[in-house]
C-alpha positions in Angstrom: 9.9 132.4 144.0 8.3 133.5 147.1 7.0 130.9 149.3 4.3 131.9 151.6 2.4 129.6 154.7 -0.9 129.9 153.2 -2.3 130.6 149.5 -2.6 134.3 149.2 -0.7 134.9 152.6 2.7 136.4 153.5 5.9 135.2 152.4 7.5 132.6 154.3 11.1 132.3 152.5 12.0 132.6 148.9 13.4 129.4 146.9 16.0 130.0 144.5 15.8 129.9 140.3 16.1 125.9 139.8 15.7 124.9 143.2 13.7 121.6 143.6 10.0 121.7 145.7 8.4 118.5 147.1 4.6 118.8 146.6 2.1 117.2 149.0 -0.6 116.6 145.6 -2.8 119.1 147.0 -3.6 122.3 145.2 -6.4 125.2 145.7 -7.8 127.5 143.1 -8.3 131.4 145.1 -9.4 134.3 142.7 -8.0 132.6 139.5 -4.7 131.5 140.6 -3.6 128.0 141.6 -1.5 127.3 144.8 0.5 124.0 145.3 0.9 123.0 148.8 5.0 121.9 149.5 5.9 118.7 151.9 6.7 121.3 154.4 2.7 123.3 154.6 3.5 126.0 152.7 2.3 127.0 149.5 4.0 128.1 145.7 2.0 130.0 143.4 0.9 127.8 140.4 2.3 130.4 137.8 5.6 129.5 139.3 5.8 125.8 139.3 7.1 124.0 136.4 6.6 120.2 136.5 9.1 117.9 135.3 
């Protein structure tokens, strides 16, 4: 999953299949599509995330 620093900006790193994310509880809805912000400021695509 690409990571990027801001929703709808460039790619910061890319997590691997499985890997765990920290979210900070805050989320943003741009053009349809829902971006969770991580502990460390940048954001995952909502599409992406599976809660557990």
């Amino acid at each position: 999953m690409n990571i990027r620093y801001q929703p709808n900006g460039g790619v910061q790193y890319v997590a691997r299949a499985g890997e765990q994310l920290y979210l900070t509880g805050v989320y943003q809805d741009i053009d349809g599509v829902r971006w969770y912000e991580l502990v460390d400021g940048n954001w995952a695509q909502g599409q992406y995330v599976r809660f557990e």
